[in-house]
N, C-alpha and C positions, 0 to 999 in steps of 0.2 A: 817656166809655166806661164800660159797666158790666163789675163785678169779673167774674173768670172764676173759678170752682172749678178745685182742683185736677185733678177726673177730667174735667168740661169741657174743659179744656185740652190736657190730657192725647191725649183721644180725639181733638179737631180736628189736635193736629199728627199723631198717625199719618193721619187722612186725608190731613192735608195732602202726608205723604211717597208718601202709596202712588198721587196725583194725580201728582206730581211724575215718580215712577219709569216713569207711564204715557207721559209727552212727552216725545216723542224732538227737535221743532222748538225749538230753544234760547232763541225767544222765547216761545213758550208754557211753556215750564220757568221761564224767569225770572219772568215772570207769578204762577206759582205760587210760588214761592220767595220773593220778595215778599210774597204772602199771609201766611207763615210768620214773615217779619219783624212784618208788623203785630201776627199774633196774641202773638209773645214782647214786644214793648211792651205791648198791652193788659195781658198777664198780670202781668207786672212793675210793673205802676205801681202808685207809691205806694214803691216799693221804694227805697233808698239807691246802689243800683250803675248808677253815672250813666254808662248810654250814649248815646250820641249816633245814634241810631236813623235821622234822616233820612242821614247819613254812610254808614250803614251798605247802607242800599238802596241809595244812589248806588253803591257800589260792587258789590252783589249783581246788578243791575239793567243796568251800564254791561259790553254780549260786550268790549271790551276791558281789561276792567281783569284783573289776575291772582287775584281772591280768583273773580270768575265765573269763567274758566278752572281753575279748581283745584277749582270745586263743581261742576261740567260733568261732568267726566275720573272725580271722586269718582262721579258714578250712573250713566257709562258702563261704570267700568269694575268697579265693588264688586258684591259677591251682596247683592240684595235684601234678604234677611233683615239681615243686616250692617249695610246704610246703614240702617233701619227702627227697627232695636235701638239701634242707636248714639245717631243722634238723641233718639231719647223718652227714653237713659238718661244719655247722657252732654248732652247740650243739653236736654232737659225738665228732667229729676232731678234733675240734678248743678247745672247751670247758673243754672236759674231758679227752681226750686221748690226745689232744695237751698238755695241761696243765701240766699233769702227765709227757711227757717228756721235759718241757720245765723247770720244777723245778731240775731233775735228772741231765740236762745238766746244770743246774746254776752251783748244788754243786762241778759238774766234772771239770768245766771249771773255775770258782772260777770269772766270770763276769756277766755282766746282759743278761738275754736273752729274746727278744722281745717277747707279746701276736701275735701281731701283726706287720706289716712293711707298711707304705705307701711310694708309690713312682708316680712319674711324668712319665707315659709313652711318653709325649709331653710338650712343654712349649709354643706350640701353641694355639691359640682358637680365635672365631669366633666371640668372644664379646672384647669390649674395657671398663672395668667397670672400674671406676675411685676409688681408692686407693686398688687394688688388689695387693698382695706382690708377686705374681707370677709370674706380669710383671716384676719384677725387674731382673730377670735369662733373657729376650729376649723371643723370639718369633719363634727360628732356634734350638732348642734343642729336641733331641730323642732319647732314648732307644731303642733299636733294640730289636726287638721278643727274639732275644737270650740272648739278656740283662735281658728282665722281666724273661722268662722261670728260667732260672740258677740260679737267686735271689731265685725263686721259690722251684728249685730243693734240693738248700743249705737249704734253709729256712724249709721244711719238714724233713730233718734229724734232725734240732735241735725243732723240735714238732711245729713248726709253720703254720700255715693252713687256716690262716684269712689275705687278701693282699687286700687292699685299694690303691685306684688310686687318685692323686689329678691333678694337673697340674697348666697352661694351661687348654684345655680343655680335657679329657680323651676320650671324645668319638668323638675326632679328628679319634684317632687310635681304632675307634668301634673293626674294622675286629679282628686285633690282638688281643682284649681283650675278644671277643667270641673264638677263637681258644687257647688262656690260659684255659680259662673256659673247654676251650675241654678235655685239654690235660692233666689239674690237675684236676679229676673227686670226688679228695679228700678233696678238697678246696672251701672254700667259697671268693669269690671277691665284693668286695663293690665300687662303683665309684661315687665321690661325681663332680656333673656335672652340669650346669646352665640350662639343661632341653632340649635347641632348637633343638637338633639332636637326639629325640627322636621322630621315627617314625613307622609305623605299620611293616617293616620289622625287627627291630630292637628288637619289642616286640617280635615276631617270636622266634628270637633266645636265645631273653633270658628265653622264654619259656620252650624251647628246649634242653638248658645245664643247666638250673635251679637253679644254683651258683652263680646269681649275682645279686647284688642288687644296687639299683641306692640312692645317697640324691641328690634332688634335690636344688640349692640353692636361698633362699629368702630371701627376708630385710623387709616383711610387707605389708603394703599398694600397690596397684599398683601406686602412685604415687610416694613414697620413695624407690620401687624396680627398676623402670625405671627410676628415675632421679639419679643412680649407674651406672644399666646395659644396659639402652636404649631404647628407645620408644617401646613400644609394648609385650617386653621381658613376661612382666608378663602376658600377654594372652596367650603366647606362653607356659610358666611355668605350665598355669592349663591347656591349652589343654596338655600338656604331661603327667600330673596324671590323666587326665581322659582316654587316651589311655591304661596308663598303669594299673590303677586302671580295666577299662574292661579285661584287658588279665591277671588279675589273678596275677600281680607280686608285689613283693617287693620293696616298695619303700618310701623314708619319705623326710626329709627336712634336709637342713643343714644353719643355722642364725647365722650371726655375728651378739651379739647384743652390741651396742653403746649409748653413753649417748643422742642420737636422737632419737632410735630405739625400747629401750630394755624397755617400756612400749607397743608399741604396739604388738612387736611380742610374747610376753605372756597374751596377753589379751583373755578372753575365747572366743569372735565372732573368733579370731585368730586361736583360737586352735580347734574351731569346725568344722570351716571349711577345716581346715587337717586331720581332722576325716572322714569328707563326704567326701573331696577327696581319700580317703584313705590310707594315711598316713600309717606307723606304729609306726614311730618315727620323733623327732625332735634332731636333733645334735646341740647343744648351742657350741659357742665361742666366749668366753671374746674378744672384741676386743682389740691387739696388735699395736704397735705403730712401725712398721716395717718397713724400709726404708730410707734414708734419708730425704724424704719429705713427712714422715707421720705425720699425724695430732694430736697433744695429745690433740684438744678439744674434738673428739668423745671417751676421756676413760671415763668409767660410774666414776660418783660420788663413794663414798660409798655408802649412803645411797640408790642411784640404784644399785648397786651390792648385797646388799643385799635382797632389795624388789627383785628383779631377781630370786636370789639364791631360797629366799626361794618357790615363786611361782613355777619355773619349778619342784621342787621338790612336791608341790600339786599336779602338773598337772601329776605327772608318780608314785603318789601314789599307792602302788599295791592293795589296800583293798578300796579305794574309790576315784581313782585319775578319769582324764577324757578321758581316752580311747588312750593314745599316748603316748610309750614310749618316755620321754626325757630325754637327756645325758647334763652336764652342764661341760665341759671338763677343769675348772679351779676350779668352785667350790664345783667340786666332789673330788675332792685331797684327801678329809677327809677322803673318804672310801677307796681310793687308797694307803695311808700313804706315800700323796704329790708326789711329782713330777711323772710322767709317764716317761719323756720322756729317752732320752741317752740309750737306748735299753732295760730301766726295763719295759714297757710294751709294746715300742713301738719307731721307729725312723724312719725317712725320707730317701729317697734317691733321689736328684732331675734330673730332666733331663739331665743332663751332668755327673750322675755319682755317684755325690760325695755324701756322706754319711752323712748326719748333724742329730744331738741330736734330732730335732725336726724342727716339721715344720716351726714353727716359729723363729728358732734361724738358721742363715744361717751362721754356722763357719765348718771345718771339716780340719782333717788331712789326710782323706780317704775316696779310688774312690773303687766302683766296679770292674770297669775295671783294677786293678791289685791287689782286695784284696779278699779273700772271707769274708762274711757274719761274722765267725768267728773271722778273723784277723779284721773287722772294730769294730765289740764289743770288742777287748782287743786294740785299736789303744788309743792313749794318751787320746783323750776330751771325747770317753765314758768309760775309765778306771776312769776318773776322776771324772765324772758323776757317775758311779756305788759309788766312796770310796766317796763320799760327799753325798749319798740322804740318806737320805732325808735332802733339807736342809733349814729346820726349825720345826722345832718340832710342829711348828702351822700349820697343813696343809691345812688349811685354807689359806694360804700363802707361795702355793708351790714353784713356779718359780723361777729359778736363774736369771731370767730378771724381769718380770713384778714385784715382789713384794720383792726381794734379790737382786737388781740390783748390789751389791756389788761385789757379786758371780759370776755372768758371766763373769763378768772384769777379774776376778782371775784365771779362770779357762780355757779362751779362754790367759792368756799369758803364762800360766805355763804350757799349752798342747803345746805350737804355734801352734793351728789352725787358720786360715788364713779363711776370705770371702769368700765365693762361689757363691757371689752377681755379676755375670761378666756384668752387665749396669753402677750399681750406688754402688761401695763397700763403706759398713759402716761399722765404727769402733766399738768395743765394748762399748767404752765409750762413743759413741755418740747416740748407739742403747740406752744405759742400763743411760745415763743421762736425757732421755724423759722420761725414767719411774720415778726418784727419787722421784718427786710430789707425784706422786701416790703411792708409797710404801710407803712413811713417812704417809700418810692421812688414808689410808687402814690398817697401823699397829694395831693403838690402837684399832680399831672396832675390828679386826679381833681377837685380843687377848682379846677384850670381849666376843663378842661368844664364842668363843674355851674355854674358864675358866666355861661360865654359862653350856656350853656345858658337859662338863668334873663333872661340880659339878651336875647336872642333872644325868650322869650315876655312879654317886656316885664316882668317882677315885678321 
């Protein structure tokens, strides 16, 4: 097959969506949909991100399996522009054409370079939820428009294309994050947001630039959601999916789940009812013990870390799961080959600036505001992140905190990076001695599955 150019490929898959959006008969959709597989292998080849492409038609191709049902429901029920945007930014861009340059720049630069980047446009927001690690930065912190932009601008030279907002609240700073949308027409944006400033003008716009996608975030129960976020929140939560679910947009959930939690929010009434909302995904996060005055009784057991583990992964079964993609962002390591963060697929930047491994690890040796994009992936703690990952061969047991608490000790004194916690700074070994419990308890489980695992694929 001959090479495809970027803008060749580019233009084929938008025909190929706007072909698609036109078939209503589910086997002339599939038909097309198909097509669009062939052309992301054409364009990939030669590439290192070893898909298994015939696997993958079998199940685009097969009206029964659940990944055709869930890309069906996705062009009946999304506004055109939306699904059209999304595709070419977040699966063109980000996917295929990012990818391809984000491996090219690994080999040139000889460090890690992110899929993706989240940052805190704000450290503001409009809820007071009790054990959030966000308030620990305050409440008076902000990136300027030209802060996000320029991260942005860096971050497309080295193939990056996918830019998630956490904060605070993100859609403090709605305006500015439709006018990014604007201005990077190549990029796909995700803002993970607690829902309540989600209103019909807002849907408007995101209709409009079609780039962005909202998780909404939830605990469960409207009794366990509100006794976090505050009275009401969770009414407020589902009237914002059903807004956005009528305007056609992109939008799922995001769940910490905890050893209080992490039976009900994967339970199927659970998961159905993020269906009928319309959902399209659920973002899982192991809860962290972040803070000085975080709690180590809400870490799951093992034995709930597993029952966890293994349900979310029924539940985004792609040949029979139940209709919602879900992402399990500790105990997906395995497919990852462990740790994500220090900019191998991904790092933080929070509202003052500084640059940290990961969301959840607040150490940094580097700000924005005097480094580029570049200079913070080669700065001490993600050089040192890149020469150490993976680290444990069981990745089932990625993290240099939660389950290698050894490691972050080590790593945050031999970089000197320093706290970026400016309320309540916490030491390494205070962070990384709440987890010790749970690493030593979580080892041996972990190192049983990973063995039965391993002798299952015969290695």
């Amino acid at each position: 097959m001959g090479k495809l150019t970027h803008a060749s490929a580019r233009k084929a898959a938008g025909l190929g969506v706007d072909v698609i959006l036109k078939k209503v008969n589910k086997k002339d959709r599939n038909e097309e949909m198909l097509k669009l597989v062939d052309l992301m292998e054409k364009f990939m080849e030669g590439d290192e991100l070893a898909l298994d492409y015939d696997w993958i038609r079998g199940l685009v191709g097969d009206e029964n399996t659940a990944l055709n049902g869930y890309l069906n429901r996705a062009f009946d029920e999304l506004d055109p522009n939306v699904v059209k945007t999304t595709v070419l930014n977040l699966g063109f861009e980000a996917m295929l054409s990012g990818t391809k340059t984000m491996h090219a720049m690994r080999k040139e630069h000889g460090c890690n370079i992110p899929w993706l980047i989240l940052m805190d446009p704000t450290s503001a927001c409009n809820l007071h939820c009790t054990g959030c690690w966000a308030a620990e930065y305050g409440n008076k912190l902000n990136l300027s428009y030209d802060d996000l932009t320029k991260v942005v601008r860096e971050g497309k030279e080295l193939g990056i294309h996918f830019y998630m907002f956490t904060g605070g609240e993100p859609l403090v700073r709605k305006d500015d994050i439709i006018k990014l949308c604007d201005e990077h027409r190549d990029c796909q944006f995700l803002a993970f947001t607690n829902g309540t400033l989600v209103d019909d003008a807002f849907c408007e716009e995101m209709k409009r630039v079609g780039n962005l996608m909202l998780a909404i975030s939830l605990e469960g129960s409207p009794e366990v959601n509100d006794l976090r976020r505050g009275e009401g929140v969770y009414e407020k939560v589902m009237a914002a999916m059903d807004r956005l679910k009528e305007n056609g947009l992109i939008f799922g959930t995001s769940i910490c789940y905890t050893s209080k939690n992490c039976e009900s929010v994967t339970d199927k009434d659970f998961i159905q009812l993020m269906v009928d909302k319309g959902c399209r995904y659920a973002l899982y996060f192991h809860y962290m013990p972040v803070g000085n005055d975080a709690s180590v009784e809400l870490l799951p057991s093992p034995e709930q870390r597993v029952a966890t583990k293994n349900r979310i992964r029924a539940i985004r079964n792609l040949s029979h799961g139940e209709g919602l993609f879900t992402m399990d962002f500790q105990n997906d390591g395995e497919y990852m080959d462990g740790c994500i963060a220090g900019g191998r697929n991904y790092f933080h930047i929070n509202a003052n600036g500084d640059a940290e491994p990961c969301v959840f690890i607040h150490y940094s040796n580097a700000n924005i505001h005097d480094s580029s994009l570049l200079e913070i992936l080669k700065s001490p703690l993600f050089m040192a992140y890149h020469d150490n990952q993976p680290f444990n061969d069981n990745h089932l047991r990625p993290c240099p905190m939660l389950e290698n608490p050894e490691i972050l000790q080590r790593l945050v004194k031999e970089t000197g990076a320093v706290s970026t916690d400016l309320q309540s700074p916490e030491s390494a070994e205070h962070l990384c001695g709440k987890c010790e419990g749970y690493a030593s308890s979580w080892k041996p489980v972990a190192d049983r599955l990973w063995q039965e695992e391993k002798q299952a694929e015969g290695k």
